[in-house]
C-alpha positions in Angstrom: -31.3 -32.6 3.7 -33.7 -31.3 1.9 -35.0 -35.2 -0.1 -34.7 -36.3 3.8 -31.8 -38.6 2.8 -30.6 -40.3 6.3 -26.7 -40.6 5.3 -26.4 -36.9 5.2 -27.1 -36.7 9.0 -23.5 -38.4 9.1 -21.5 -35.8 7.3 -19.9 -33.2 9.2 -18.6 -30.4 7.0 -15.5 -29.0 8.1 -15.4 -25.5 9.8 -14.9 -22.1 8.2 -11.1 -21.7 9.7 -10.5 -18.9 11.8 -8.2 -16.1 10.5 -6.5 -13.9 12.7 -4.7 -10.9 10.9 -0.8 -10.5 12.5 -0.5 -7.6 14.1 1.8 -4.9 12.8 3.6 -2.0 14.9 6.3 0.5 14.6 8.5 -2.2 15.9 8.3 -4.9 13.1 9.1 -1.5 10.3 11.9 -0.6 12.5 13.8 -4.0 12.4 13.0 -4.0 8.5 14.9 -0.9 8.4 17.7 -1.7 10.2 18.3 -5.2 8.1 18.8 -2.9 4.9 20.8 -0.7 7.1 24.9 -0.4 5.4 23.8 -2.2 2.3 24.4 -1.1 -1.4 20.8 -0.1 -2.2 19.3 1.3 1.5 17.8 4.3 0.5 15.8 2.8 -2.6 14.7 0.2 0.3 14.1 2.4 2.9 12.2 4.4 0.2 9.8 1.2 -0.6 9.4 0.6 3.0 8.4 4.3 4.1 6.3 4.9 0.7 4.8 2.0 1.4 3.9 2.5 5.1 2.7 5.9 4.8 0.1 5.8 1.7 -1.0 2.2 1.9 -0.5 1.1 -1.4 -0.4 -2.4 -3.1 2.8 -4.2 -3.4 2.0 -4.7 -7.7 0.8 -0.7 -7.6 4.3 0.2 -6.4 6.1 -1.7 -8.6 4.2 0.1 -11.0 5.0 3.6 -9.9 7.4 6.3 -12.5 9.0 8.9 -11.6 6.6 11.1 -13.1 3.8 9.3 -10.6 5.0 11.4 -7.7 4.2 14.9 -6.9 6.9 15.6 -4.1 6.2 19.2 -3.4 2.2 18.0 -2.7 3.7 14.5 -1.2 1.2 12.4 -3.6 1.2 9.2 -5.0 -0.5 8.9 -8.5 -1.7 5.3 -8.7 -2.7 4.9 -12.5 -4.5 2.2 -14.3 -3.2 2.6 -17.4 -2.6 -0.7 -19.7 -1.4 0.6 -22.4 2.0 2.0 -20.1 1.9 -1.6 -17.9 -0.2 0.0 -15.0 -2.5 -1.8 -13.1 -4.7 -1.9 -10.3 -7.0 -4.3 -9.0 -10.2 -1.8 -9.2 -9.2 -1.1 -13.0 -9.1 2.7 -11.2 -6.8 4.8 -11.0 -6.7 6.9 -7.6 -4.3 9.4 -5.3 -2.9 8.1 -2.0 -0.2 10.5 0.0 2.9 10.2 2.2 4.4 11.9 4.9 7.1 14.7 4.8 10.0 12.1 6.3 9.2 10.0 3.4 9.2 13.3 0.9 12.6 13.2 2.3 14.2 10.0 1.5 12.2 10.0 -1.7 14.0 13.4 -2.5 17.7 11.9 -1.4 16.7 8.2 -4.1 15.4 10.7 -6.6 19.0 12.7 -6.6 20.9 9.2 -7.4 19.6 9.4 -10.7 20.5 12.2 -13.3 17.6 13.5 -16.0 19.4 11.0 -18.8 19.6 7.9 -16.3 16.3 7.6 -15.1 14.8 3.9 -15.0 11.3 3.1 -16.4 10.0 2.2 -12.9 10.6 3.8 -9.5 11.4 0.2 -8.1 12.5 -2.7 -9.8 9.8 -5.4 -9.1 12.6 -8.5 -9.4 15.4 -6.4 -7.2 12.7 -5.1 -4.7 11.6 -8.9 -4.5 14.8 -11.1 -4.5 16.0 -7.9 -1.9 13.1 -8.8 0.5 12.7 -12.6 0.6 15.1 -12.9 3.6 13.8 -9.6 5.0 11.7 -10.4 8.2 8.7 -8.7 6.0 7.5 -8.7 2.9 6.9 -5.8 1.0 3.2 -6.5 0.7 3.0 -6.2 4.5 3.4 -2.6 4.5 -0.2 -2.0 3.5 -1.4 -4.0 6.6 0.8 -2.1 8.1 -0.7 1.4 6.9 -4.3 -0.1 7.4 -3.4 -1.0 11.6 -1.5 2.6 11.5 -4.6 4.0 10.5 -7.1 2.7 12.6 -4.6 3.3 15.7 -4.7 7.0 15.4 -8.7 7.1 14.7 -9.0 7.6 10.5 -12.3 6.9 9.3 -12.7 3.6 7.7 -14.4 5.1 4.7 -11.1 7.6 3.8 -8.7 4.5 4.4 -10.9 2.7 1.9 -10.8 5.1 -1.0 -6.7 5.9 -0.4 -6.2 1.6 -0.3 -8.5 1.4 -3.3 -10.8 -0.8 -1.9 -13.6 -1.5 -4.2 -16.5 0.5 -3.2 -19.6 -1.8 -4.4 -21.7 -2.7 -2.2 -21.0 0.3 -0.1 -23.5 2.8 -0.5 -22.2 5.4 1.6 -18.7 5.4 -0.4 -20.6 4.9 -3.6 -23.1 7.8 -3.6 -22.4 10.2 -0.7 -18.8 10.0 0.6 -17.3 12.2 -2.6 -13.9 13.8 -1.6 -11.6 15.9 -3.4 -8.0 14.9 -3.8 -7.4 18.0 -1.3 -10.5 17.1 1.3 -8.6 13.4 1.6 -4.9 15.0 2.0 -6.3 17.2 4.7 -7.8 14.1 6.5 -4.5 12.6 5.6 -2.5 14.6 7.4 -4.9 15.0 10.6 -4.5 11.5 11.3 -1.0 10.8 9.6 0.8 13.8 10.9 
């Protein structure tokens, strides 16, 4: 266009496609549930599905989680980026996210299946988790759109949903320079909108 070359008049580039996010309630969690319901490993399942849910966190991040990752008295979520022990996350941050006393539950019940000697390196087995989900009717990296949806339902500021997902905050002046919250500023704002 801009040599004034005639031909390009006749190509039509093709348009930006349209992308509408699926929409994610308490109903599509509740049928996920109940298809682990009477099986073998339900409560580590129903623990991935309600950790995930309530804090938001990446599929790979909770994969990624030890025991020694979650404070259960304080219901948080240590998200570590730490190579050296195999934990990642996309920011190269590490961060806190939280979870809701039902979950501190059923976290508390999976944690009692395992003795102090017989404790696995990871919380969830990426391969079982996986192969355990593929016929699910969600995927375990769902649960974060979930928790995003969840959040803007009840009213949570965008920026607090942000630093709990570990969005990266460049570009975002507010989050970069002003918006500076302690780990107990965010669980209060957790639990206002979380409940």
């Amino acid at each position: 266009m801009y040599n004034n070359i005639e031909w390009i008049k006749a190509v039509k580039p093709p348009r930006d496609p349209v992308y509408i996010a699926k929409r994610i309630t308490d109903k599509e969690i509740k049928e996920v549930l109940d298809y682990f319901k009477g099986s073998k490993f339900e409560l580590r399942y129903k623990s991935v599905i309600k950790l995930c849910c309530d804090s938001g966190i990446r599929s790979q991040e909770c994969y990624q989680l030890r025991f020694e990752d979650i404070d259960l008295d304080n219901r948080i979520i240590h998200i570590n980026h730490n190579p050296d022990s195999g934990q990642h996350t996309k920011t190269k941050l590490s961060r806190v996210s939280f979870f809701t006393g039902e979950t501190k539950e059923i976290l508390k019940d999976y944690y009692n299946c395992f003795d102090d000697k017989c404790r696995l390196k990871y919380l969830f087995g990426q391969s079982d988790v996986q192969r355990a989900f593929r016929k699910s009717p969600i995927r375990v990296k769902i649960f974060r759109k979930y928790f995003s949806q969840e959040w803007y339902r009840r009213g949570g500021p965008t920026s607090i949903k942000k630093i709990l997902m570990g969005h990266s905050m460049k570009g975002d002046i507010d989050l970069m320079h002003y918006n500076a919250q302690s780990v107990d500023d965010l669980k209060k704002i957790y639990d206002k909108i979380m409940k």
